[in-house]
C-alpha positions in Angstrom: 176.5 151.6 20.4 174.2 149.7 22.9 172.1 152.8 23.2 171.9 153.8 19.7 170.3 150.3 19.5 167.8 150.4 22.2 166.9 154.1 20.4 166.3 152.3 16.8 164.4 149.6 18.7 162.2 152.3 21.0 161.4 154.2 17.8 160.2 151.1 16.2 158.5 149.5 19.1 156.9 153.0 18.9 155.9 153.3 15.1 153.9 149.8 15.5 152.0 150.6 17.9 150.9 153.9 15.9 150.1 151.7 13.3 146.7 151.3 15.9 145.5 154.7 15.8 145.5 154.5 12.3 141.5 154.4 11.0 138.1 155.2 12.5 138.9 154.6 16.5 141.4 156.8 16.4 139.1 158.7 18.6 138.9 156.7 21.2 142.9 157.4 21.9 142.5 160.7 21.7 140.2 160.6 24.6 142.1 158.4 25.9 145.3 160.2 25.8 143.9 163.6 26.6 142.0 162.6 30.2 145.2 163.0 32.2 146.0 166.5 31.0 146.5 168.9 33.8 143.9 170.9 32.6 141.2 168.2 33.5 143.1 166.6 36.5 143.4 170.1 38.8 140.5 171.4 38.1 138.6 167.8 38.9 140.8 167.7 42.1 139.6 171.0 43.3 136.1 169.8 42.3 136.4 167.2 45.1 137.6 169.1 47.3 134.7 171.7 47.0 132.0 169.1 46.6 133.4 165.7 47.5 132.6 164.3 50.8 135.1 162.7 53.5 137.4 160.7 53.5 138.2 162.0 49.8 137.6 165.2 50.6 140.9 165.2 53.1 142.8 162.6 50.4 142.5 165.2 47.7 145.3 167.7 49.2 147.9 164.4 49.3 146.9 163.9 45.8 146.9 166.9 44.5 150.3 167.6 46.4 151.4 164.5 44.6 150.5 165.5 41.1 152.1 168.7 41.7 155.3 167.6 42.4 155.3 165.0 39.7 154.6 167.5 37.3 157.5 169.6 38.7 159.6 166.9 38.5 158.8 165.9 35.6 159.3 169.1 33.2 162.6 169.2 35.3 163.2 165.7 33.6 161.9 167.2 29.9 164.1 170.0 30.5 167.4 168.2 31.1 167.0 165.3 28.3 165.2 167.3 26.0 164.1 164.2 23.2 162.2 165.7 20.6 158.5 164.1 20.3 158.0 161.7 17.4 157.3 162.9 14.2 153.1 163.2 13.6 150.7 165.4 12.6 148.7 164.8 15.9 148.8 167.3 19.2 149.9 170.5 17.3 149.2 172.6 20.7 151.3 169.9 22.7 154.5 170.1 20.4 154.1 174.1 20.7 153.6 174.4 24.3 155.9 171.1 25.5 158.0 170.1 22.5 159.8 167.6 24.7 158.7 163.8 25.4 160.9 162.3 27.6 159.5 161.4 30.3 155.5 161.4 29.6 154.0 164.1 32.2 150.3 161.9 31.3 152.1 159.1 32.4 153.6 160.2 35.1 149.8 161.4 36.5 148.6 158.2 35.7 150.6 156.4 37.5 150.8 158.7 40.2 146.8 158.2 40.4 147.1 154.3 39.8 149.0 153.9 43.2 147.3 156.4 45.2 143.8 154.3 44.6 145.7 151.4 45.2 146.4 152.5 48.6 143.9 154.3 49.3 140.8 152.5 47.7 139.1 149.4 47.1 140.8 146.6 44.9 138.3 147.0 41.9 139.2 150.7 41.9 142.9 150.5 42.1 142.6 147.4 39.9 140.2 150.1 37.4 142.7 153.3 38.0 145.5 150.9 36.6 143.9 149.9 33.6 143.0 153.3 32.8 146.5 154.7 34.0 147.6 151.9 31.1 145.5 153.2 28.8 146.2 156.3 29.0 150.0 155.6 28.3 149.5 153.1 25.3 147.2 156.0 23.6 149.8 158.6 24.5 151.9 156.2 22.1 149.4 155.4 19.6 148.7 158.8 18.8 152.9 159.7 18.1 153.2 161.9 21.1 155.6 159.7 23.2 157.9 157.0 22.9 157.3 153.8 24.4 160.4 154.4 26.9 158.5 158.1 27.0 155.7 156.5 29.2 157.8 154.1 30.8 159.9 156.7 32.6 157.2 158.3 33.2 155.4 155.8 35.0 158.6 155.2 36.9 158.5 158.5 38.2 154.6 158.3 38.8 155.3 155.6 40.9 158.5 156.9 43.0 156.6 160.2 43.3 153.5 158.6 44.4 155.6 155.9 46.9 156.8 159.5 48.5 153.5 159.8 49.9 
């Protein structure tokens, strides 16, 4: 009973904020939402590596470890809860390929990312990774691929993942 409640309030937490993407910015979520994917974050990671200079240059194997394993763990997660993503007619490609939305793999990076710069960097970048990590989740909402409790888990994991290291 008290979780069929907190789903009915999740999925209509969830609807109002897609009620944002709805109009002409809707592109700005969709970049947004789509710079965490794993296809921008590896390859940028192994980008530093090649070309970045110390002390990233060494950092970059911890954080790439780190996404790694939060990935891992993370479509370990998908696999054993298996919530279906919300209805919409947005990321066709990511309902084929990852039909599952609990928790939020973007999410998950993010926040991953967010406490790595907090360690390891400056306070205007960790303070500027967080925001972005934040964005990144909200859009993930506003565009109807995750729940809001989608992206909280997967920050939660981000951040146990991230505390690993």
């Amino acid at each position: 009973m008290i979780f069929d409640r907190w789903i009915q309030r999740d999925a209509e937490g969830s609807a109002r904020l897609r009620k944002l993407g709805e109009g002409r910015g809707r592109w700005i979520f969709a970049v947004l939402a789509h710079m965490a994917d794993t296809a921008i974050l590896f390859p940028a990671a192994g980008l530093i590596w090649l070309f970045g200079r110390e002390p990233w240059k060494s950092r970059v194997w911890t954080i790439g470890l780190a996404l790694v394993i939060g990935t891992f763990l993370t479509g370990l997660l998908k696999l054993a809860f298996k919530r279906r993503r919300p209805d919409g007619r947005w990321g066709a490609f990511d309902r084929l390929v990852d039909p599952h939305s609990f928790p939020s793999g973007h999410a998950n990076r993010v926040a991953i990312l967010a406490v790595l710069a907090i360690i390891h960097g400056t306070p205007v970048v960790g303070a500027a990774v967080v925001l972005w990590a934040l964005a990144v989740g909200v859009s993930r909402i506003i565009l109807g691929m995750h729940y809001v409790s989608d992206v909280v888990a997967g920050i939660l994991t981000g951040v146990a993942v991230a505390a690993f290291f």
